[in-house]
C-alpha positions in Angstrom: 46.9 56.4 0.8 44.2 54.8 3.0 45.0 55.0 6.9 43.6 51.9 7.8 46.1 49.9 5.7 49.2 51.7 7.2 51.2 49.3 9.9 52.0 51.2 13.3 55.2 52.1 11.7 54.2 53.4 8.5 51.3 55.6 10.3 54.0 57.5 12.8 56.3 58.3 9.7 53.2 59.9 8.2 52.0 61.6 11.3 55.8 63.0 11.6 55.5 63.8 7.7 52.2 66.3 8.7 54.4 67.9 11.9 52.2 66.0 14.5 54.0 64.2 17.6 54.0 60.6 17.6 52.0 59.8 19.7 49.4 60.5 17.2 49.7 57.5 15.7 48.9 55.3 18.4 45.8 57.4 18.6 44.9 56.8 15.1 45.7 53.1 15.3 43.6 52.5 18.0 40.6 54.2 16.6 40.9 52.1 13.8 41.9 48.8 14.7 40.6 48.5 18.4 37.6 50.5 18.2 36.7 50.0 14.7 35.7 53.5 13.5 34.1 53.9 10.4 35.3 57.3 9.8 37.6 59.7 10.3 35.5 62.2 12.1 34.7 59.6 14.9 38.0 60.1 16.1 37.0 62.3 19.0 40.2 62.7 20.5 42.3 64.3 17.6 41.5 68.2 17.3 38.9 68.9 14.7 41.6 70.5 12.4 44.0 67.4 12.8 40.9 65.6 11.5 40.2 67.7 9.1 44.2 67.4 8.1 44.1 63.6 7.7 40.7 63.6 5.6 42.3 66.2 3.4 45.2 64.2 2.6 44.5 60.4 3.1 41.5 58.0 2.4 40.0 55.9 5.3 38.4 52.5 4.1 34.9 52.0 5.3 32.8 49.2 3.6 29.1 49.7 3.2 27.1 46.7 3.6 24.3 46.4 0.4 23.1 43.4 1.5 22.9 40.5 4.0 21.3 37.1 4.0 21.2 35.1 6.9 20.5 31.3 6.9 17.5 30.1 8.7 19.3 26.6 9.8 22.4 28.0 11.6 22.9 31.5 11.8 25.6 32.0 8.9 25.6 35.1 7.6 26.4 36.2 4.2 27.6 39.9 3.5 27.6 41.6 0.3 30.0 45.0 0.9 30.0 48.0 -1.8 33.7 49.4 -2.1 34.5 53.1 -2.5 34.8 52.2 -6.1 31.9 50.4 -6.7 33.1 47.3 -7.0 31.4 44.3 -4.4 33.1 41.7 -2.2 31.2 38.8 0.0 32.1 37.7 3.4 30.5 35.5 5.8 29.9 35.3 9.7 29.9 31.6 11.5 29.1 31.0 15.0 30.6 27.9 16.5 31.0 26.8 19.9 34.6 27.2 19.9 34.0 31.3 18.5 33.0 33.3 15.7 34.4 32.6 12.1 34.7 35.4 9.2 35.7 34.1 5.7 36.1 37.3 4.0 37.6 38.2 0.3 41.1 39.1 -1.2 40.2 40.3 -4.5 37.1 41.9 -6.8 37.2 39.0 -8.7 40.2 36.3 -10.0 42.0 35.6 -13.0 43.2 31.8 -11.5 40.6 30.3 -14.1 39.7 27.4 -11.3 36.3 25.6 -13.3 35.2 25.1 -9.7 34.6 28.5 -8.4 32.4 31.4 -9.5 35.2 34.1 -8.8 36.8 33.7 -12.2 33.5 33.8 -13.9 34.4 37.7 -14.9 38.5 37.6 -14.2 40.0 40.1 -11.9 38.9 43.8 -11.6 41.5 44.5 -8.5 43.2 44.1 -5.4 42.2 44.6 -2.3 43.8 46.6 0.2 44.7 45.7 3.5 42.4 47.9 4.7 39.8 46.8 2.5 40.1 42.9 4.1 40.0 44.1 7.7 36.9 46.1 7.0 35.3 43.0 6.3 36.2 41.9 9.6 35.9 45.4 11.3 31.9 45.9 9.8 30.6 42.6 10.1 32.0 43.3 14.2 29.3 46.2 14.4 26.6 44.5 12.7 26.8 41.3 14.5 28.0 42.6 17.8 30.0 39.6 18.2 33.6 39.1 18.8 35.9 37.6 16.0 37.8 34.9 16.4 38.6 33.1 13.6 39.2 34.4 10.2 39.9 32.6 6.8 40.8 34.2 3.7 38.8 31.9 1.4 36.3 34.4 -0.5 36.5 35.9 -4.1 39.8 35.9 -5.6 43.5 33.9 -4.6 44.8 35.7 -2.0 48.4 34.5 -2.8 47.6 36.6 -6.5 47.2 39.5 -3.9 50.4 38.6 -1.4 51.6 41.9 -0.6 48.5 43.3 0.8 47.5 39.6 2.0 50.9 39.9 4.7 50.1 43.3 5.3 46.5 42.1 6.2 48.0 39.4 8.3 50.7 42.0 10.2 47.7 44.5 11.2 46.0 41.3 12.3 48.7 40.2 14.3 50.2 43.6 16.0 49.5 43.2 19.7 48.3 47.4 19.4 45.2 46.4 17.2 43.2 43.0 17.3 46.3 41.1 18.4 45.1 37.8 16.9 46.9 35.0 16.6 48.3 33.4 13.8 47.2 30.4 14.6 43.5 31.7 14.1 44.0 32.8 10.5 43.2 30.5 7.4 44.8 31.2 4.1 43.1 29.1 1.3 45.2 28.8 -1.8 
């Protein structure tokens, strides 16, 4: 079970589930959704056993970045993230006057057939998790150093193929205890 797809509420049943108080929930959801760790053991104010505990028994999503291009003209950047499986996803940074845009992926692949796109070429491998889309975000964040504002689900796969995990994505998004951004700043492509 990876951490960093757990909503606020599904995290304190699962702290109360290892016999830890509450509160250590909002510790672990504001590690990872506000300060962005990329691992477990960053989590500096959970004891070193608690942090042993939760690596023992749960996964914690952290993309690695294999490659990024940057466009000469504007800025863009294009990512190219490894998954703990193996598997790679895209996303890409925009900087506009009004704030900084990240299209990032909803699938390893698609199996909509569109003649268009270059997603279907080799069908769907998977899912992503929730916490596999906000590490997009999350990563390209540290690279860049610049504050998101805008995202748009838009890269490999149909994110309404992955719709569980795409409102899940959307909730963590959303909860006013994480990156508390507004709907109205999220694009769904279909």
């Amino acid at each position: 079970m990876d951490l960093k797809s757990l909503s606020y509420e599904e995290l304190q049943n699962e702290i109360a589930t290892l016999g830890e108080p509450k509160f250590r929930a909002g510790q672990i959801f504001d590690w990872t959704h506000n300060k962005q760790v990329d691992s477990i053991e960053k989590m500096s104010n959970l004891s070193k056993a608690f942090r042993e505990k939760l690596q023992d028994n749960y996964g914690f999503t952290s993309l690695k970045c294999a490659r990024m291009q940057e466009s000469a003209s504007d800025g863009t950047k294009k990512f190219l993230f490894e998954l703990s499986d193996g598997n790679y996803v895209e996303s890409v940074f925009m900087k506009y006057h009004h704030g900084n845009s990240v299209c990032i992926s909803s699938q390893v692949g698609c199996r909509m057939g569109c003649k268009f796109c270059a997603s279907t070429l080799d069908g769907l491998e998977r899912n992503l998790l929730p916490g596999e889309m906000l590490d997009q975000i999350y990563r390209i964040a540290a690279i860049t150093g610049e504050k998101i504002s805008n995202i748009v689900v838009m890269g490999t796969g149909e994110p309404l193929d992955n719709y569980e995990n795409l409102l899940k994505f959307i909730h963590l998004l959303n909860d006013e205890r994480g990156m508390n951004l507004s709907q109205r700043n999220i694009t769904v492509s279909t």
